[in-house]
PDBQT receptor file of N, H, CA, C and O in Angstrom, charges set to zero:
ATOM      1  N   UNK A   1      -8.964  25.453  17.249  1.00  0.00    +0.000 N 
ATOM      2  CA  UNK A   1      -8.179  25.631  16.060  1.00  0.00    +0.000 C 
ATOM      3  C   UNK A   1      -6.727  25.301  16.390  1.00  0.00    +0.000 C 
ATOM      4  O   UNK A   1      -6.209  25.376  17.504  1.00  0.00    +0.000 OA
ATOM      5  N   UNK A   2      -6.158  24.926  15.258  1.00  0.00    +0.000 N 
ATOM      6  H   UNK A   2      -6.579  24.865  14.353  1.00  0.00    +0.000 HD
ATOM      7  CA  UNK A   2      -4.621  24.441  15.555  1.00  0.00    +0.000 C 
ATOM      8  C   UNK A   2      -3.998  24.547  14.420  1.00  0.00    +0.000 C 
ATOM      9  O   UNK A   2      -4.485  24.122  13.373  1.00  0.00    +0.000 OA
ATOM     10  N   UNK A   3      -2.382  25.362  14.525  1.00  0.00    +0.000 N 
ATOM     11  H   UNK A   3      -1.985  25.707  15.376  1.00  0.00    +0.000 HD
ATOM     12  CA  UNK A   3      -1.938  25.489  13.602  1.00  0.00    +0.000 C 
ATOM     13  C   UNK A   3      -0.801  24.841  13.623  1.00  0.00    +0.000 C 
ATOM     14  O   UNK A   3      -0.288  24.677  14.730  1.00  0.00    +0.000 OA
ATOM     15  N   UNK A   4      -0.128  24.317  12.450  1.00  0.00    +0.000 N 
ATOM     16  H   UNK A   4      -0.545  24.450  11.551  1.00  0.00    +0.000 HD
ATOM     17  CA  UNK A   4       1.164  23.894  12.263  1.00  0.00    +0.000 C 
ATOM     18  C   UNK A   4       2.065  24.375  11.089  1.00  0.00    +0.000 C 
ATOM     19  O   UNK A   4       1.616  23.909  10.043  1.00  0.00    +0.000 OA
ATOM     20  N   UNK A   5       2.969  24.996  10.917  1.00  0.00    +0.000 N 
ATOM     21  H   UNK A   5       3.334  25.375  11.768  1.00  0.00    +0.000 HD
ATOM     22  CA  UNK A   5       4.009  25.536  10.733  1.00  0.00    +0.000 C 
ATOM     23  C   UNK A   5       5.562  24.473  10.366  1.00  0.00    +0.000 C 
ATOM     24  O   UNK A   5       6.537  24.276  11.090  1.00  0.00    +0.000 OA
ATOM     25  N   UNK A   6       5.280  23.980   9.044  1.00  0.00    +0.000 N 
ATOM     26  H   UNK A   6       4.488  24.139   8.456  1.00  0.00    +0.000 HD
ATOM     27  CA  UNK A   6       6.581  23.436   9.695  1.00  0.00    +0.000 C 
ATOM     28  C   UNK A   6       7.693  24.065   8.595  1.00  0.00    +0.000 C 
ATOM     29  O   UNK A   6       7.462  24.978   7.801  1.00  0.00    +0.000 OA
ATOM     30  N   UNK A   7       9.053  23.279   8.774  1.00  0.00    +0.000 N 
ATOM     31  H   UNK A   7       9.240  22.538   9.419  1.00  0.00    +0.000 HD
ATOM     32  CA  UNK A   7      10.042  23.678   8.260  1.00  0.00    +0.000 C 
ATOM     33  C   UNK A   7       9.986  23.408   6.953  1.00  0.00    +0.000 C 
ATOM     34  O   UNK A   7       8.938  23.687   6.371  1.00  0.00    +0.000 OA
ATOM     35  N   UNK A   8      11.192  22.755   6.137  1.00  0.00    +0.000 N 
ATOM     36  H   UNK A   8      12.043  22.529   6.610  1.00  0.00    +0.000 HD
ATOM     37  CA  UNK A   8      11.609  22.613   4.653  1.00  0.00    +0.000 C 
ATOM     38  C   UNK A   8      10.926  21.432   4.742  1.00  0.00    +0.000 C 
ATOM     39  O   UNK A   8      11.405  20.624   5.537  1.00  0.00    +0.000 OA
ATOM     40  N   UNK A   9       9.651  21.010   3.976  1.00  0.00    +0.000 N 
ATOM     41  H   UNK A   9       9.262  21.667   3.330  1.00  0.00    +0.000 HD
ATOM     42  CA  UNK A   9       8.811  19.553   3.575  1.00  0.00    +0.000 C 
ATOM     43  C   UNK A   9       9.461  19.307   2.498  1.00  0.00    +0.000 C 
ATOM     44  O   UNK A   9       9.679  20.197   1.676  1.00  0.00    +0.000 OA
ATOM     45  N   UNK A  10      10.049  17.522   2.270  1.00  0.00    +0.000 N 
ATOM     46  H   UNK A  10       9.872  16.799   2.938  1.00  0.00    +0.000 HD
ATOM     47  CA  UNK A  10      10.588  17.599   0.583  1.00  0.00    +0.000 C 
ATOM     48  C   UNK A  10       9.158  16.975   0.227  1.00  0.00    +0.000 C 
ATOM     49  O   UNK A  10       8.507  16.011   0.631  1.00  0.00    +0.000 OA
ATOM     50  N   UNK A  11       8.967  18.066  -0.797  1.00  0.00    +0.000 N 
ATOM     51  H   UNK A  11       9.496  18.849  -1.125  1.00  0.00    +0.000 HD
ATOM     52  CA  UNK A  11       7.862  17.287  -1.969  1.00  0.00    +0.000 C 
ATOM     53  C   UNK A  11       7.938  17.965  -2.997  1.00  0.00    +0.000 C 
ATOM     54  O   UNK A  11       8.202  19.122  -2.670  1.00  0.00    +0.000 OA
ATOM     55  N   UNK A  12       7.814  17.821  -4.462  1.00  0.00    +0.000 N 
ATOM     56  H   UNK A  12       7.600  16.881  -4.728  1.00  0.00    +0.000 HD
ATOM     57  CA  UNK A  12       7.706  18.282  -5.622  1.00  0.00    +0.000 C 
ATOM     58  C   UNK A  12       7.890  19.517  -5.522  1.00  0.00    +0.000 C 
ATOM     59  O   UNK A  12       8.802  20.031  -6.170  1.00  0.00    +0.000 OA
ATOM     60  N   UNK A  13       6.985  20.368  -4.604  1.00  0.00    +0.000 N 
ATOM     61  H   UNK A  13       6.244  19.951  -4.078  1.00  0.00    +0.000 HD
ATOM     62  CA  UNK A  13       7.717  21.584  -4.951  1.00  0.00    +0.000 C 
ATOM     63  C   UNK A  13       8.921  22.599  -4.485  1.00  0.00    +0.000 C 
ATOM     64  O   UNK A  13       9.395  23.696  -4.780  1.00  0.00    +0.000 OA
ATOM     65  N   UNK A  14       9.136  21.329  -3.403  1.00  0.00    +0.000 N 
ATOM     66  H   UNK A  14       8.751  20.438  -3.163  1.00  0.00    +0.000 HD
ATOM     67  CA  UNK A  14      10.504  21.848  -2.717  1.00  0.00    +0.000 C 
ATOM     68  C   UNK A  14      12.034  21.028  -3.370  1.00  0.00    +0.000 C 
ATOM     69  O   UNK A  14      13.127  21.124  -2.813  1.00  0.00    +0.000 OA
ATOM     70  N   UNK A  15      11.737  20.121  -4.846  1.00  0.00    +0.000 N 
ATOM     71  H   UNK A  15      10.849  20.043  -5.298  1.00  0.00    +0.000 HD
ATOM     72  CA  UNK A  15      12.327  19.565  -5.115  1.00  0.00    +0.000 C 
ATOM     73  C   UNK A  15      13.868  20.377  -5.289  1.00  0.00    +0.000 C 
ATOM     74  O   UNK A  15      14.846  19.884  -4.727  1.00  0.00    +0.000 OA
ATOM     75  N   UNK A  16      14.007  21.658  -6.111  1.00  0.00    +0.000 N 
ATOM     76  H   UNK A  16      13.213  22.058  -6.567  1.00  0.00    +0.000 HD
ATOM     77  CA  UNK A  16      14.669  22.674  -6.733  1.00  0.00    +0.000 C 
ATOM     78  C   UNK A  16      15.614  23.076  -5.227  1.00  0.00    +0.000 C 
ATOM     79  O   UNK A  16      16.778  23.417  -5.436  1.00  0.00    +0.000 OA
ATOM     80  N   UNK A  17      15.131  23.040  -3.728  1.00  0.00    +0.000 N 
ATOM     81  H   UNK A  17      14.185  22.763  -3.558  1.00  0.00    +0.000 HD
ATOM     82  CA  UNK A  17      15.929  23.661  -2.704  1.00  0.00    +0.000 C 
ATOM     83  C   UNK A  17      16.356  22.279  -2.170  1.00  0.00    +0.000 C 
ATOM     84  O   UNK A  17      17.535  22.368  -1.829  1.00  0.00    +0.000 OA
ATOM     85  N   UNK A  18      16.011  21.387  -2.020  1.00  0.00    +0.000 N 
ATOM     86  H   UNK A  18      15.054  21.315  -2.297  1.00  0.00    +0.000 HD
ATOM     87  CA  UNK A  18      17.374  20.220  -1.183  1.00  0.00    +0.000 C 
ATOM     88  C   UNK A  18      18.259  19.652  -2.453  1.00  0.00    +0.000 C 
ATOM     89  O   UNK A  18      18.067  19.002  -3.481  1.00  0.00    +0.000 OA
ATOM     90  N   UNK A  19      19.513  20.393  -1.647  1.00  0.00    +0.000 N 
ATOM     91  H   UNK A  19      19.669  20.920  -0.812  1.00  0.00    +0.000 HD
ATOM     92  CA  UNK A  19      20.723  19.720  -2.424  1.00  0.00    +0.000 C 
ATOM     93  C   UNK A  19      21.631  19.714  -1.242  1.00  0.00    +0.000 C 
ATOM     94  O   UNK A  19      21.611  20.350  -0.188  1.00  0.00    +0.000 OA
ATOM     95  N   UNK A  20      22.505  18.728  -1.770  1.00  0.00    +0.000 N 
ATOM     96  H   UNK A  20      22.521  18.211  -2.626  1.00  0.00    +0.000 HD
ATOM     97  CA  UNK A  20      23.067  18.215  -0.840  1.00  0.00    +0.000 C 
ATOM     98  C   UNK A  20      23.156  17.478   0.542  1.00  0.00    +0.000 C 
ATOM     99  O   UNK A  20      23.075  16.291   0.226  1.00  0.00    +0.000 OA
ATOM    100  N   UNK A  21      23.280  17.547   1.896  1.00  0.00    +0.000 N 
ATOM    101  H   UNK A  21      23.346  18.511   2.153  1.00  0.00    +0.000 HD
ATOM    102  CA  UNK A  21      22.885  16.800   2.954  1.00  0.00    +0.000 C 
ATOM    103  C   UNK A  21      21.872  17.734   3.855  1.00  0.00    +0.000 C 
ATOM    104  O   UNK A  21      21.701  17.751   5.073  1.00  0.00    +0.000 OA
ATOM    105  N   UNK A  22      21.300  18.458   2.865  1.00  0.00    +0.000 N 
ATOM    106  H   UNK A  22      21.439  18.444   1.875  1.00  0.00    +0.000 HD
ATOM    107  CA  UNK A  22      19.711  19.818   3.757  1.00  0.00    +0.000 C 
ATOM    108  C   UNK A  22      19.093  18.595   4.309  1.00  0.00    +0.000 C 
ATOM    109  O   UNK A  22      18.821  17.595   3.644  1.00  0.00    +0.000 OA
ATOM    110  N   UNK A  23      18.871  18.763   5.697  1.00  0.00    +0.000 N 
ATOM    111  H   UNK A  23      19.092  19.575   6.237  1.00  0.00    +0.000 HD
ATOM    112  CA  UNK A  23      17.862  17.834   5.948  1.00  0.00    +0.000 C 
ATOM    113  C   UNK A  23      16.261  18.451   5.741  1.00  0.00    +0.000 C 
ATOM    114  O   UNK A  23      16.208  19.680   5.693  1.00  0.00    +0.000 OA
ATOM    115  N   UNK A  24      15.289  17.899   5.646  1.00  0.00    +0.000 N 
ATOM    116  H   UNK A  24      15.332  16.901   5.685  1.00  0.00    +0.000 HD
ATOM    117  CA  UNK A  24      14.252  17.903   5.102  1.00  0.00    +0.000 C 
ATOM    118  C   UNK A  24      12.684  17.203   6.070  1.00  0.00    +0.000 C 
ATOM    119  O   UNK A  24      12.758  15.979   6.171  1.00  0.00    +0.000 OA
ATOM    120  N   UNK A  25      11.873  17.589   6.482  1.00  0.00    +0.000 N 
ATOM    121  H   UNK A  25      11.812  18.583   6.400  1.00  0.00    +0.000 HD
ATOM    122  CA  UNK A  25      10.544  17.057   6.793  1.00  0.00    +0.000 C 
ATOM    123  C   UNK A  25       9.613  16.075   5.091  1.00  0.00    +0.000 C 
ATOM    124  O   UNK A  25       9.473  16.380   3.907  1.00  0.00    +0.000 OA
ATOM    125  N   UNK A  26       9.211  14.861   5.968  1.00  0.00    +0.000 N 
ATOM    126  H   UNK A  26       9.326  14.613   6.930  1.00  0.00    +0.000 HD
ATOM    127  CA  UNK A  26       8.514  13.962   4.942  1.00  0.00    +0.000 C 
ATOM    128  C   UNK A  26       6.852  14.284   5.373  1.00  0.00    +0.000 C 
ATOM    129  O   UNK A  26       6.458  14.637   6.484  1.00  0.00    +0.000 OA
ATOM    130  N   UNK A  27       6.336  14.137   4.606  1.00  0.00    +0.000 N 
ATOM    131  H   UNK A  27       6.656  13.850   3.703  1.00  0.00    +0.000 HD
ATOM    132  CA  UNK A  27       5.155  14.008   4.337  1.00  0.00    +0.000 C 
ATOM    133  C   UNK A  27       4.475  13.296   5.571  1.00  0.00    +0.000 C 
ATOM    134  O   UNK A  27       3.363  13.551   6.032  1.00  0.00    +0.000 OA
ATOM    135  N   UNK A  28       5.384  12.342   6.010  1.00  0.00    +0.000 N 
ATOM    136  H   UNK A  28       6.288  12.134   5.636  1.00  0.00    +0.000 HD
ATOM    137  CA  UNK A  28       4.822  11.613   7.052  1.00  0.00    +0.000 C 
ATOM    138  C   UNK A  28       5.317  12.096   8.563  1.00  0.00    +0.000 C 
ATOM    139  O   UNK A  28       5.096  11.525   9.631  1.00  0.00    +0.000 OA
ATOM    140  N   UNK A  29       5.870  13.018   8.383  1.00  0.00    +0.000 N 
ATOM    141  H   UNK A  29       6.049  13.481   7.515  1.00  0.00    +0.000 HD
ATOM    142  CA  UNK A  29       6.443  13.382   9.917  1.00  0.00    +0.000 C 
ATOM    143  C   UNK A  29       5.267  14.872   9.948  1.00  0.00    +0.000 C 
ATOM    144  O   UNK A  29       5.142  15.478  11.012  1.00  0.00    +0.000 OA
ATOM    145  N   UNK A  30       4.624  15.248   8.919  1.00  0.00    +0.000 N 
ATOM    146  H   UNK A  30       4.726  14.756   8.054  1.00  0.00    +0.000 HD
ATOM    147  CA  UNK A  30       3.487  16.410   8.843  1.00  0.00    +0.000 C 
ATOM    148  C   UNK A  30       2.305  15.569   9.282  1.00  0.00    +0.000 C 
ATOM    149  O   UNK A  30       1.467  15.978  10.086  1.00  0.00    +0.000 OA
ATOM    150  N   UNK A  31       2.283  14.385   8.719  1.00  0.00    +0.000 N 
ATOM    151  H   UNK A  31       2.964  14.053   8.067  1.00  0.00    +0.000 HD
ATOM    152  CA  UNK A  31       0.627  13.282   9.210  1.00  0.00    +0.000 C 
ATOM    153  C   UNK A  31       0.885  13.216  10.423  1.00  0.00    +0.000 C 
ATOM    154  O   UNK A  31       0.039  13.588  11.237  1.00  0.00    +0.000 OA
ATOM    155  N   UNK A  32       1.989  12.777  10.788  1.00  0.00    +0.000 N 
ATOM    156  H   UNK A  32       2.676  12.476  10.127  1.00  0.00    +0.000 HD
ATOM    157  CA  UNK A  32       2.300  12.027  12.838  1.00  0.00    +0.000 C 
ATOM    158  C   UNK A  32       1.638  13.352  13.601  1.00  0.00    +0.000 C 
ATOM    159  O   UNK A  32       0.705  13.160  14.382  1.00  0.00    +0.000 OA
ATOM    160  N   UNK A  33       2.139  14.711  13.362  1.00  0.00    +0.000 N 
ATOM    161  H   UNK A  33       2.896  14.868  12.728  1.00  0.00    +0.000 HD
ATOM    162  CA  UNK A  33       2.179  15.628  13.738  1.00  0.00    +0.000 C 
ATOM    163  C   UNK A  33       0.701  16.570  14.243  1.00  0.00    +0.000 C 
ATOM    164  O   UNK A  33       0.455  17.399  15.119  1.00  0.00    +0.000 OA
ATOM    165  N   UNK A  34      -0.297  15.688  12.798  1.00  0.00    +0.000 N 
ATOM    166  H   UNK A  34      -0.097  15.015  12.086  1.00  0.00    +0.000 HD
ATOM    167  CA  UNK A  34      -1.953  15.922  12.683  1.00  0.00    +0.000 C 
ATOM    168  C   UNK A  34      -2.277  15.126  13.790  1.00  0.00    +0.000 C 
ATOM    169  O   UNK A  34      -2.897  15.451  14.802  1.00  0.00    +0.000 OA
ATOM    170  N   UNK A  35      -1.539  13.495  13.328  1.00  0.00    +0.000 N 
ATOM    171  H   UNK A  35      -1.036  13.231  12.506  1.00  0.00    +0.000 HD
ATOM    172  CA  UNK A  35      -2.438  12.761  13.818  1.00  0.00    +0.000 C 
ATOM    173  C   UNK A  35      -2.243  13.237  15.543  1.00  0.00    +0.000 C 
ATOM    174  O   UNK A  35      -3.220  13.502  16.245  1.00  0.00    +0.000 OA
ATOM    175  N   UNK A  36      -1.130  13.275  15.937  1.00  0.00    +0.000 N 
ATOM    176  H   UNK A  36      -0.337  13.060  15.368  1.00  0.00    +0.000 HD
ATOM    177  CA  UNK A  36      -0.969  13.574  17.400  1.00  0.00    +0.000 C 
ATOM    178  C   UNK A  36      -2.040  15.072  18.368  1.00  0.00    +0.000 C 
ATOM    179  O   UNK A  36      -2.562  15.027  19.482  1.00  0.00    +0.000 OA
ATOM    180  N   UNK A  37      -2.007  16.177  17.385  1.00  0.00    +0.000 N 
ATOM    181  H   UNK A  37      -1.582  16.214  16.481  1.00  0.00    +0.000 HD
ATOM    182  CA  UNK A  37      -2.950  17.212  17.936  1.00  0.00    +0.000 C 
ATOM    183  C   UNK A  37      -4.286  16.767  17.729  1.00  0.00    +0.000 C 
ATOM    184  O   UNK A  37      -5.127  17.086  18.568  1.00  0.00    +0.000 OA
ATOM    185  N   UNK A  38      -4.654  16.001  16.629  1.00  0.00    +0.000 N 
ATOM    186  H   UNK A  38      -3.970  15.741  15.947  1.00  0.00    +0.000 HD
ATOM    187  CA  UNK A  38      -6.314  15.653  17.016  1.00  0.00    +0.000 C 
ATOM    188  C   UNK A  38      -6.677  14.554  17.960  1.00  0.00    +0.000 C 
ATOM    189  O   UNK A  38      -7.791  14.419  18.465  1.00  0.00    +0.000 OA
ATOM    190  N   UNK A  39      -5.529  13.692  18.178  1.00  0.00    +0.000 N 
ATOM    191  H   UNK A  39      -4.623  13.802  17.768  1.00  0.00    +0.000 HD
ATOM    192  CA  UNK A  39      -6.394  12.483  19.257  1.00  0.00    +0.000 C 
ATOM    193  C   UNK A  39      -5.789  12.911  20.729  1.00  0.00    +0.000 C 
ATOM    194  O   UNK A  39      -5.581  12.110  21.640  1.00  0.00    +0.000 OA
ATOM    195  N   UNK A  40      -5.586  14.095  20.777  1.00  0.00    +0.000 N 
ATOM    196  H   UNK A  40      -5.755  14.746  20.037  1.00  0.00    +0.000 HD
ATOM    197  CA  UNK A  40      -5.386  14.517  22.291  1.00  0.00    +0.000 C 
ATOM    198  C   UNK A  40      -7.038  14.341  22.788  1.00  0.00    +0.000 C 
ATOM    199  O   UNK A  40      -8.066  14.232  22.120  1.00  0.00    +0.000 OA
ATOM    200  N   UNK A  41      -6.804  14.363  24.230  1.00  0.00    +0.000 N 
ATOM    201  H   UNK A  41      -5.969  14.451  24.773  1.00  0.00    +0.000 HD
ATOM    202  CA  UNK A  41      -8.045  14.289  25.148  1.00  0.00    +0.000 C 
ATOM    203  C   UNK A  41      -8.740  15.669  25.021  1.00  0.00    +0.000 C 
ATOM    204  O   UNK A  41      -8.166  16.758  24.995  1.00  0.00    +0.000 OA
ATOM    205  N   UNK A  42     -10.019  15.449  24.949  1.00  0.00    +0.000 N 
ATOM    206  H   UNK A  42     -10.486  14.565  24.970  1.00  0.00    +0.000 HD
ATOM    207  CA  UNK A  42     -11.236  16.518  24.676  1.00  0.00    +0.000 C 
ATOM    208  C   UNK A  42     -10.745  17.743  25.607  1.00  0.00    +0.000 C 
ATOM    209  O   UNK A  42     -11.258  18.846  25.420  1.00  0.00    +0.000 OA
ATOM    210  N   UNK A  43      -9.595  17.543  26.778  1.00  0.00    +0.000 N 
ATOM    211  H   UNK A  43      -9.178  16.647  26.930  1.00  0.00    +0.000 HD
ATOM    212  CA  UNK A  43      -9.758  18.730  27.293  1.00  0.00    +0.000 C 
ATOM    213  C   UNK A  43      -8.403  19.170  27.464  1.00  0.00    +0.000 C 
ATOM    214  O   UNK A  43      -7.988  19.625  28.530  1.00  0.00    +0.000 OA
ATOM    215  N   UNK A  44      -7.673  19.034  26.375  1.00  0.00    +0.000 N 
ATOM    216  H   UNK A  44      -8.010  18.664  25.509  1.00  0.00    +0.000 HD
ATOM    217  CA  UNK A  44      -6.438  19.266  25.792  1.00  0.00    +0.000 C 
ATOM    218  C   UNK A  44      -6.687  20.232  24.562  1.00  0.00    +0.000 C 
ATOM    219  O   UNK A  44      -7.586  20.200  23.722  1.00  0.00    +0.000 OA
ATOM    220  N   UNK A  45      -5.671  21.059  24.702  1.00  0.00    +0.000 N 
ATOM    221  H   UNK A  45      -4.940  21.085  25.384  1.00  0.00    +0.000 HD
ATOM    222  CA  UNK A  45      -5.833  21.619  23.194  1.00  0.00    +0.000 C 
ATOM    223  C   UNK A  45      -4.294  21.909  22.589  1.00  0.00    +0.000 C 
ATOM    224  O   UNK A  45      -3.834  22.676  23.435  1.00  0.00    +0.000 OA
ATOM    225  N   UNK A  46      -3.380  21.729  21.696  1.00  0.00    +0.000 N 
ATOM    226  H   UNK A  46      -3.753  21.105  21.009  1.00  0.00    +0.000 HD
ATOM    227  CA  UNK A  46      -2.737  21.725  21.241  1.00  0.00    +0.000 C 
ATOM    228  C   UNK A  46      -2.883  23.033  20.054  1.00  0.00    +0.000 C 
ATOM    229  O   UNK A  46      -3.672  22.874  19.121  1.00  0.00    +0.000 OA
ATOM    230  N   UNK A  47      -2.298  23.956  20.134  1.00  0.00    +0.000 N 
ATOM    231  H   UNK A  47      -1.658  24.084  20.891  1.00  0.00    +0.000 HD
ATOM    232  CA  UNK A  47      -2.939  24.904  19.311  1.00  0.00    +0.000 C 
ATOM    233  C   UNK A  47      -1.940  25.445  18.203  1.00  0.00    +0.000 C 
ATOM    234  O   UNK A  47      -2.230  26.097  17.200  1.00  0.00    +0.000 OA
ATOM    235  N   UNK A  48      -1.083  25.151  18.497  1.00  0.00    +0.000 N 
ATOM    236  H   UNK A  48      -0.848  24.621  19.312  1.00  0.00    +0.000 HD
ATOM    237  CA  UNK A  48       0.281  25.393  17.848  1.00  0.00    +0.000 C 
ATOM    238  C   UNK A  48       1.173  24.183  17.681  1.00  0.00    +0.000 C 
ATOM    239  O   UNK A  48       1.306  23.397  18.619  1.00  0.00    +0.000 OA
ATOM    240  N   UNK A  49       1.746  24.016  16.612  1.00  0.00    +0.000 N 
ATOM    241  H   UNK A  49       1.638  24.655  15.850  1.00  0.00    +0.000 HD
ATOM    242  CA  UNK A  49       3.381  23.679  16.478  1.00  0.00    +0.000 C 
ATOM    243  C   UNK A  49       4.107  23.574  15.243  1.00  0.00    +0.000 C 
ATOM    244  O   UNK A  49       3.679  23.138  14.174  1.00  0.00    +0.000 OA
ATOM    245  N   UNK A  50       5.484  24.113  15.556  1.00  0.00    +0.000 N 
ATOM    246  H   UNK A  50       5.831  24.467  16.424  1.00  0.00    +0.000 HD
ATOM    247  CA  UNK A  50       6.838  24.312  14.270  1.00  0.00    +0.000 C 
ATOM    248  C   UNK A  50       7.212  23.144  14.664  1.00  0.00    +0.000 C 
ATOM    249  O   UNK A  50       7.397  22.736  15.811  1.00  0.00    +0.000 OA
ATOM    250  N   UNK A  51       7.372  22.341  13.137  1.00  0.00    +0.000 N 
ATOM    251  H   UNK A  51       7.221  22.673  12.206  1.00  0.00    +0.000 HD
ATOM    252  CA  UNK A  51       7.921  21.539  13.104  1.00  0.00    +0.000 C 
ATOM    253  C   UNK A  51       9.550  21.994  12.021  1.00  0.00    +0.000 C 
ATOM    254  O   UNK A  51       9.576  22.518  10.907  1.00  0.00    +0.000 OA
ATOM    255  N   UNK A  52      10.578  21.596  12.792  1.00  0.00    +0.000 N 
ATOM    256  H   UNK A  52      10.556  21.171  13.696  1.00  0.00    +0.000 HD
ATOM    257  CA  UNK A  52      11.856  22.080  12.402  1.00  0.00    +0.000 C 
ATOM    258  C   UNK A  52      12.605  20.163  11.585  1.00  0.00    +0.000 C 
ATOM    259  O   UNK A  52      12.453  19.002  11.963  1.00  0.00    +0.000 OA
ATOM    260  N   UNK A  53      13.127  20.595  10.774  1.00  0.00    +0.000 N 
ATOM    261  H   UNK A  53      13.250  21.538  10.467  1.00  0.00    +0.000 HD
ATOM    262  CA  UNK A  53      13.930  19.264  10.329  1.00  0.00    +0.000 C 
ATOM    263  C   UNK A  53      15.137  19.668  11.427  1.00  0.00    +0.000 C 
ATOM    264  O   UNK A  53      15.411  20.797  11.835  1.00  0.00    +0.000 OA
ATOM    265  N   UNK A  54      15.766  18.398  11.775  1.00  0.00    +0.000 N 
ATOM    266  H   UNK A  54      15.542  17.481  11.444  1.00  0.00    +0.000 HD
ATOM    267  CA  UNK A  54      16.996  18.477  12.645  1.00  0.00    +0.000 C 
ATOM    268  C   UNK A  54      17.545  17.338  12.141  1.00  0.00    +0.000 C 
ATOM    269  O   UNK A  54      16.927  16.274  12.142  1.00  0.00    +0.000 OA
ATOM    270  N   UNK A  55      19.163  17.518  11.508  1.00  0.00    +0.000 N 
ATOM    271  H   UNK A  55      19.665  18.382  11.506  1.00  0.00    +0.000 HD
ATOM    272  CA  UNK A  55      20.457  16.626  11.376  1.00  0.00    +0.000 C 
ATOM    273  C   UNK A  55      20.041  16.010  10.043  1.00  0.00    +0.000 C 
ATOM    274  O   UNK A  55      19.634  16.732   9.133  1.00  0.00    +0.000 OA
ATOM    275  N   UNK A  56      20.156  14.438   9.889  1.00  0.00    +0.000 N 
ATOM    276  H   UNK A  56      20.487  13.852  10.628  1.00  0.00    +0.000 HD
ATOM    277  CA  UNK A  56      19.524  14.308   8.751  1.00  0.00    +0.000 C 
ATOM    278  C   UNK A  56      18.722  13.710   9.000  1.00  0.00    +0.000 C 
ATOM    279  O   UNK A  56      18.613  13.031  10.022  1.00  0.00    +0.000 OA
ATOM    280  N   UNK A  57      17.637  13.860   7.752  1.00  0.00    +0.000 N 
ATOM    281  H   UNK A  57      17.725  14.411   6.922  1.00  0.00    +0.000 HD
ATOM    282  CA  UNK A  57      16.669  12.770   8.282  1.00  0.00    +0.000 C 
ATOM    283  C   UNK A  57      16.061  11.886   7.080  1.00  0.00    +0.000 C 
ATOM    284  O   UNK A  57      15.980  12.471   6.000  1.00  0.00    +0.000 OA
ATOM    285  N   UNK A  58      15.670  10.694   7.126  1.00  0.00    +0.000 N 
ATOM    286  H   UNK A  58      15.736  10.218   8.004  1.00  0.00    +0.000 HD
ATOM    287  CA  UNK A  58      15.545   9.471   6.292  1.00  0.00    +0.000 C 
ATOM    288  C   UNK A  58      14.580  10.172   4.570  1.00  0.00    +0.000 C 
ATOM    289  O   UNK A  58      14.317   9.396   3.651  1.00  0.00    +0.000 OA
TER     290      UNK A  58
């Protein structure tokens, strides 16, 4: 099992909290994040991770 946690995601329903230069997690920095804990090696386990927005981001 593996959990992820992340920070402020902008999407629809976080539309109402970024104003101004808040930096923000995309949709696609939550996929990289999947895709990276499932194609670890069978005897890896990744079981956790916070993903934090830092500075700005695109």
């Amino acid at each position: 099992m593996s959990i992820i946690e992340p920070g402020l995601v902008d999407t629809v329903l976080t539309a109402g909290l970024l104003r101004g230069d808040r930096a923000a997690l995309t949709a696609e920095d939550i996929a990289d994040a999947i895709a990276y804990m499932v194609t670890r090696p069978s005897h890896l386990a990744v079981t956790q991770a916070v993903l934090r927005p830092m500075g700005t981001c695109p």
